[in-house]
C-alpha positions in Angstrom: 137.3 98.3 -4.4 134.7 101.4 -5.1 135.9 104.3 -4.9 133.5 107.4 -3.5 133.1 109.6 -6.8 135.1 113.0 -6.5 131.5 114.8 -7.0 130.1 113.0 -4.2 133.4 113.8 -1.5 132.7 117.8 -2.7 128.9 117.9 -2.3 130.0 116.0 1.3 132.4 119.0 1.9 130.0 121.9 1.0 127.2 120.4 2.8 129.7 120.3 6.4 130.6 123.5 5.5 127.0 124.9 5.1 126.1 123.2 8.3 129.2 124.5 10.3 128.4 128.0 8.9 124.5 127.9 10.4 125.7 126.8 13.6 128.7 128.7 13.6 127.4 132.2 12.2 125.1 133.2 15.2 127.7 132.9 17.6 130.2 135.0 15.4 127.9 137.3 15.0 127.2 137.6 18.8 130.4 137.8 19.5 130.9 141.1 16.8 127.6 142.9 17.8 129.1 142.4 22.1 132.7 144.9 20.6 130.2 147.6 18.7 128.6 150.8 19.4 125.5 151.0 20.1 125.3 153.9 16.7 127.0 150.9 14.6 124.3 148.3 15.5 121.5 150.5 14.7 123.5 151.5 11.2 122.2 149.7 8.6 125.8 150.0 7.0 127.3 148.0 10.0 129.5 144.8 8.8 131.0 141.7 10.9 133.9 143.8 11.9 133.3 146.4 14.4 134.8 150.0 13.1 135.4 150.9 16.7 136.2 148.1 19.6 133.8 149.2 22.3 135.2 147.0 25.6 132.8 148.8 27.8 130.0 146.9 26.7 131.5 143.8 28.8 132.4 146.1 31.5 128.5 147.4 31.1 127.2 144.2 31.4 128.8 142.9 34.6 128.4 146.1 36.8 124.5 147.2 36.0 122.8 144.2 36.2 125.3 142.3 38.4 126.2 139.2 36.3 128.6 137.9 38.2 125.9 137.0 41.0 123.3 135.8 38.7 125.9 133.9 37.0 126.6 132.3 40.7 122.8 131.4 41.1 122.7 129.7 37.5 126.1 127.6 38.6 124.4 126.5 41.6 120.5 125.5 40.4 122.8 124.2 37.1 124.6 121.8 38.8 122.7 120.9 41.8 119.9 119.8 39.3 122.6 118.2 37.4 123.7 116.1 40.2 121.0 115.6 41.4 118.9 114.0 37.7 121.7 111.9 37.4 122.0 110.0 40.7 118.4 109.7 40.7 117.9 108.6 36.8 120.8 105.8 36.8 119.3 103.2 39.0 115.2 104.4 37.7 116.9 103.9 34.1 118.1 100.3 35.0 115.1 99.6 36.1 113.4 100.5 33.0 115.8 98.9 31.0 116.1 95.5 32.6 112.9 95.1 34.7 109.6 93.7 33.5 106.3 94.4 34.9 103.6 96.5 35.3 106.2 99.8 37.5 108.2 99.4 34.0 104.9 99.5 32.6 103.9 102.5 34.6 107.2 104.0 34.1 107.2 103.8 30.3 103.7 105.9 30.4 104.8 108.5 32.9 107.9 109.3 30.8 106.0 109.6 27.7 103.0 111.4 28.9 104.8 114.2 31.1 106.3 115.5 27.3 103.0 115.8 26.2 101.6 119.1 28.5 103.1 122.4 27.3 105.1 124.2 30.8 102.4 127.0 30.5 99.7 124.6 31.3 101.1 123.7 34.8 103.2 126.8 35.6 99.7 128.0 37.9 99.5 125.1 39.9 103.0 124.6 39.9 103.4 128.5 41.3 100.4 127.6 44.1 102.2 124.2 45.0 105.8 125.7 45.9 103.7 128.7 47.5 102.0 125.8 49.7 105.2 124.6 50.7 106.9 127.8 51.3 109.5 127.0 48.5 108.5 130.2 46.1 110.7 132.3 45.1 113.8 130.2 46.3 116.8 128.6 44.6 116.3 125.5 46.0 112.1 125.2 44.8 113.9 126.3 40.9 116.2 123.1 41.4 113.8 120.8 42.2 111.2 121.9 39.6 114.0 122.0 36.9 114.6 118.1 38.4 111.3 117.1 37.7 111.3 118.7 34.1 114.7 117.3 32.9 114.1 113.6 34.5 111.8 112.0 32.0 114.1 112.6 28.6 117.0 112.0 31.5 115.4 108.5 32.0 114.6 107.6 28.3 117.7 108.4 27.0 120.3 106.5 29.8 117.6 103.3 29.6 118.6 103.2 25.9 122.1 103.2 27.0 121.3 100.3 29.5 119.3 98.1 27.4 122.7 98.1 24.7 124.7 96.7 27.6 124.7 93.1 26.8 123.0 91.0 29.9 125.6 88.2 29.7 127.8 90.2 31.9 125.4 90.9 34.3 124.6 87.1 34.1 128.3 86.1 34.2 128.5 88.2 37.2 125.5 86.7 39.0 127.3 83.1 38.5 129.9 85.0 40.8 127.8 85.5 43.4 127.6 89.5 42.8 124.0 90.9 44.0 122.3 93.6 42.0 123.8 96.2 44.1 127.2 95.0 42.6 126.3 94.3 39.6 124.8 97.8 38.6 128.3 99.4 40.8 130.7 96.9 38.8 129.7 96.2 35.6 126.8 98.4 34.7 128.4 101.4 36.6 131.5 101.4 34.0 129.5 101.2 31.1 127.3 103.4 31.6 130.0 106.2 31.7 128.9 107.6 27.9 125.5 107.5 28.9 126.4 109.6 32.6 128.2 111.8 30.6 125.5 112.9 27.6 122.7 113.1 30.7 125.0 115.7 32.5 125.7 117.7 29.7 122.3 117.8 28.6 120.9 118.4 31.8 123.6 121.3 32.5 122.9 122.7 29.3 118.9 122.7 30.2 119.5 124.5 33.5 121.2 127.2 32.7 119.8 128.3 29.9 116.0 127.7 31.1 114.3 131.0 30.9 110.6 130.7 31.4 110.2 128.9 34.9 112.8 130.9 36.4 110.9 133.9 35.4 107.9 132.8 37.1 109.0 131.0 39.9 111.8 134.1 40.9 111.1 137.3 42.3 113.8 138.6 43.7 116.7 140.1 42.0 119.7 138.6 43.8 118.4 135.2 42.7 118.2 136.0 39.4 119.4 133.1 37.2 121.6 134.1 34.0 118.8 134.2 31.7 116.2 136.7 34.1 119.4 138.7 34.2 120.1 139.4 30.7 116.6 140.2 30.4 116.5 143.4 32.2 118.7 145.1 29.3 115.7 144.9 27.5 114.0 148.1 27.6 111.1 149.8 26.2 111.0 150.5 22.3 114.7 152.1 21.4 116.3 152.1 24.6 117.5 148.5 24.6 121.0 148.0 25.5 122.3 146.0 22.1 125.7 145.7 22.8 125.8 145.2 26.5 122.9 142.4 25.9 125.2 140.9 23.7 128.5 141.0 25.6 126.0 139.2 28.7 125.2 136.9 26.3 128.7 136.0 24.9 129.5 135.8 28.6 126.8 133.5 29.5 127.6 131.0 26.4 131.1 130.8 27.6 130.4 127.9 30.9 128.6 126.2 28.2 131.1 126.1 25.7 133.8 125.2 28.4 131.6 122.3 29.9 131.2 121.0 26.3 135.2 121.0 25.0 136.0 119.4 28.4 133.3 116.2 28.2 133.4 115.8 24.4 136.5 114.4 24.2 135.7 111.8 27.3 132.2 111.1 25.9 133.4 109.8 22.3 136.2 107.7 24.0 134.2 106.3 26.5 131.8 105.8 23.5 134.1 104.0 21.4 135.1 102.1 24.9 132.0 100.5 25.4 131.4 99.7 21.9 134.7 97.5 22.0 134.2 96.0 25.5 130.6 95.2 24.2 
């Protein structure tokens, strides 16, 4: 047997720690910058630990520009569109996955060619067409629009999911007399689980930290999302709000992070799951 050489197990080590570090560091330093002054943040002498724990930044950043409400909105479009992508993307993806034809065909283009405009190009007609239909400036127009943006990279990613589900089972279960309304509830349904999983979490994720649409397509302050929110402690040239902004942001990470440590630990199971019933 071969053993890994001990040179190659450290440069394995220091390359997970270097990685952990860049993803890690931002956050830490977030979370440092959210407990200082706003004199320490502007000193050039300033370290990682605060010299003075200023809690009034979080307190700052929930009363002026009313967090807690924009943080309802961003719950709301953030799983509504969640819920939504997802009940709508599991029976499309099937049919990518399993279906042949000229819809898969049409499918397969529509998915690839909606990643190719940049948002900015279709923001103006997208502004007129909600206007037309008298869904401007409304939660419900941002859910739908944030719909139609997550559900192509929705669809490719649970038909990749579908197509590694091995069709015997759906075959054994047609010798059974199951339709195909029992057979995607039964056996695909199950399966699928990892797959449901990722596509929420990623579509969560996409919602509520979406910045640019909602900044377009919203108006009014009480239904500012998270993201519009935290905006409005930027100020003009020296008078933005460091620490505040960065106690709003530590706060608005938080659902995020919460969301993530509860699915994780179901996704990789149900992961390794399907990999053992497959």
């Amino acid at each position: 047997m071969n053993r890994r050489p001990w040179y190659g197990t450290g440069l394995m080590y220091v390359a997970l720690a270097a990685y952990l570090f860049f993803l890690g560091f931002p956050l830490v330093w977030l979370l440092s910058a959210s407990f200082k002054t706003s004199g320490e943040l502007n000193s050039l002498e300033s370290g990682l630990i605060p010299r003075v724990w200023e809690w009034g930044n979080y307190v700052t950043a929930l009363e002026r520009q009313n967090l807690l409400t924009a943080a309802g909105n961003s719950l709301l479009v953030a799983v509504a569109t969640m819920v939504i992508t997802v009940i709508l993307s599991m029976p499309m993806a099937y049919a990518l996955a399993r279906l042949q034809g000229r819809l898969r065909a049409a499918g397969t283009v529509w998915i690839l060619t909606s990643q190719v405009f940049p948002t900015i190009l279709i923001i103006i007609p997208l502004f007129l067409v909600l206007r037309t239909i008298q869904l401007n400036d409304t939660l419900l127009g941002l859910i739908l629009v944030y719909v139609t943006f997550t559900m192509p990279f929705t669809l490719w990613m649970l038909q990749g999911y579908v197509a590694a589900i091995p069709r015997e089972l759906e075959e054994a279960a047609e010798v059974d007399g199951a339709g195909r309304l029992a057979i995607l509830r039964r056996v695909v349904l199950p399966l699928l689980a990892p797959g449901l999983v990722a596509t929420a979490m990623f579509t969560f994720v996409a919602a509520w930290n979406e910045f640019f649409l909602a900044l377009v397509l919203i108006q009014s302050p009480e239904l500012y999302t998270l993201p519009i929110a935290l905006r409005s402690f930027l100020g003009a040239e020296g008078q933005t709000e460091l620490g505040p902004l960065a106690a709003g942001a530590i706060l608005a990470t938080i659902p995020s992070l919460i969301i993530f440590a509860i699915l994780q630990k179901k996704l990789t199971g149900g992961m390794l799951a399907g990999a053992v019933k497959g």
